[in-house]
C-alpha positions in Angstrom: -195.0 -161.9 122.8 -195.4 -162.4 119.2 -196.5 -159.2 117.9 -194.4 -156.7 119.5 -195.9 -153.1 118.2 -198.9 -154.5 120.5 -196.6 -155.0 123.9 -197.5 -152.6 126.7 -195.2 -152.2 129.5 -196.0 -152.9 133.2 -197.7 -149.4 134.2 -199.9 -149.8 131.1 -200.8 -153.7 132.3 -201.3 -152.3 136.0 -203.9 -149.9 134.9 -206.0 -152.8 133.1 -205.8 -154.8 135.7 -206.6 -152.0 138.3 -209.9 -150.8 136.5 -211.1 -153.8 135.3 -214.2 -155.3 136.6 -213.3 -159.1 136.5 -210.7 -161.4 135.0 -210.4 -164.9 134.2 -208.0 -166.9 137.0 -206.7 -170.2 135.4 -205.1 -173.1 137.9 -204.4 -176.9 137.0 -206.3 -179.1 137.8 -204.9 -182.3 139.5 -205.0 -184.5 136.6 -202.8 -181.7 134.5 -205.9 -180.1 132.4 -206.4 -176.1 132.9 -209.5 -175.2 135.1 -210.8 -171.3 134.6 -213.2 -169.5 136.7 -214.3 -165.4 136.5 -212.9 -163.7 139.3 -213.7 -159.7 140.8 -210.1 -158.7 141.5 -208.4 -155.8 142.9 -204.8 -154.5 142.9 -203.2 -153.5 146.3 -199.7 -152.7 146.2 -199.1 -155.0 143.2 -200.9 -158.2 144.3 -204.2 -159.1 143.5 -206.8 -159.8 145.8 -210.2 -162.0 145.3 -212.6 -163.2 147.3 -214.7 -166.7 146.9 -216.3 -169.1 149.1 -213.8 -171.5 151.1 -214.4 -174.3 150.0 -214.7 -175.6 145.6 -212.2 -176.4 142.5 -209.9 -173.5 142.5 -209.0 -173.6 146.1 -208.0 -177.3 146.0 -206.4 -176.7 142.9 -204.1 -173.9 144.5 -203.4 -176.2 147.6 -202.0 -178.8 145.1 -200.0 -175.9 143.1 -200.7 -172.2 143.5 -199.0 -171.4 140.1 -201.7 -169.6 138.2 -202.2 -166.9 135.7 -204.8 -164.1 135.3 -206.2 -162.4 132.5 -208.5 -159.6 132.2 -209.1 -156.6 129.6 -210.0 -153.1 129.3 -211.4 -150.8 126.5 -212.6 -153.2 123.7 -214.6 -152.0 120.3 -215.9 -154.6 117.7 -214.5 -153.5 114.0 -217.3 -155.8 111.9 -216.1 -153.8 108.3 -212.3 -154.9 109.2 -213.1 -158.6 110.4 -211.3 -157.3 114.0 -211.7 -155.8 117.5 -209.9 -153.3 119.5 -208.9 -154.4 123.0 -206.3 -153.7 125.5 -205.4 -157.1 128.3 -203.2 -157.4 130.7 -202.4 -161.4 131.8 -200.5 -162.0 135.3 -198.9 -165.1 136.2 -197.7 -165.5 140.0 -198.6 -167.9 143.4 -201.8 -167.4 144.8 -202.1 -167.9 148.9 -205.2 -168.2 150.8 -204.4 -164.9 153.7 -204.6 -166.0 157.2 -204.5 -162.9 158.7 -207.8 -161.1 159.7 -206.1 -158.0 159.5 -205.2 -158.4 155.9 -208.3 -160.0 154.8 -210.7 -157.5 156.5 -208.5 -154.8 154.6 -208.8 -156.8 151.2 -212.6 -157.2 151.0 -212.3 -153.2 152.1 -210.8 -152.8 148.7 -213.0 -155.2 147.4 -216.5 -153.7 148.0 -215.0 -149.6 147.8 -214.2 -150.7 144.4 -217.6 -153.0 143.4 -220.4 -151.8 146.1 -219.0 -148.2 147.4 -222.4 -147.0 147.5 -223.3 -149.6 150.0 -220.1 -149.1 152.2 -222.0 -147.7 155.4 -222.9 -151.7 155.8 -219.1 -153.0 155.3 -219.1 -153.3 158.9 -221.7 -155.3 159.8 -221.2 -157.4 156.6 -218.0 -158.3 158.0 -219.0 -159.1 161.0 -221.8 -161.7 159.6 -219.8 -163.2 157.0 -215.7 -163.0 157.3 -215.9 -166.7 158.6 -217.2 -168.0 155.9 -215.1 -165.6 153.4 -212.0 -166.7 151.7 -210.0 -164.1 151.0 -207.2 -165.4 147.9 -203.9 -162.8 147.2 -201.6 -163.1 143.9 -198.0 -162.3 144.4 -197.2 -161.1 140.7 -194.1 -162.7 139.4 -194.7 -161.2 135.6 -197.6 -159.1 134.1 -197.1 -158.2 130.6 -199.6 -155.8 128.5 -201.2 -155.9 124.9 -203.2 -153.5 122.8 -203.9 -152.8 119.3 -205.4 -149.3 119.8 -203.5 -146.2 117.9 
């Protein structure tokens, strides 16, 4: 990292990427060029969890090379008279895997919709039921997540 009064450490990057309400996931495309998509993630136990349809770009782009890196960021304020912004980020780099096991992807979209639809989680159940087959569920292992923010 360049400027290093602006590193965070892990806990701080964890906490971004925990409250966050979407990130940015970036794979490679066949041909080599980047391909980057908004995702709704959520942290469990370190890996990152996101759900999308099961078929489109980024999932054959993982099945070619699941190397990919996330980005995402919390508190920002625009600072017009100083020609800056405040933010805080947090970017991830890891391999993404599409989960196999029910178990694990019924608990994951749990996560997912207590954390972006808990007032409607008296209809998780029969949500599942309707859609899980035609759900992908994607996890991130983290190999590295690094912190940044220029708030004092």
């Amino acid at each position: 990292m360049r400027r290093k009064e602006r590193e965070k450490d892990a806990t701080f990057a964890f906490a971004i990427l925990r409250d966050c309400e979407y990130a940015t996931l970036a794979t490679v495309n066949t041909d080599g060029t980047p391909y980057c998509i908004p995702i709704s993630p959520v942290l469990i136990d370190k890996a990152i969890y996101f759900h999308c349809a099961p078929e489109g770009q980024k999932l054959e782009n993982i099945s070619k090379n699941n190397t990919v890196c996330i980005s995402c960021t919390g508190h920002t304020r625009l600072i017009p008279e100083d020609f800056t912004t405040e933010y805080e980020s947090a970017v991830a780099t890891g391999k993404c895997i599409i989960v196999s096991d029910e178990e694990e992807k019924i608990m994951a979209l749990k996560r997912l919709s207590e954390k972006y639809a808990e007032s409607n989680m008296e209809h998780f159940d029969a949500y599942i039921k309707k859609s899980l087959h035609r759900t992908c569920v994607c996890k991130i292992e983290i190999a590295k997540i690094t912190g940044k923010s220029n708030i004092n």
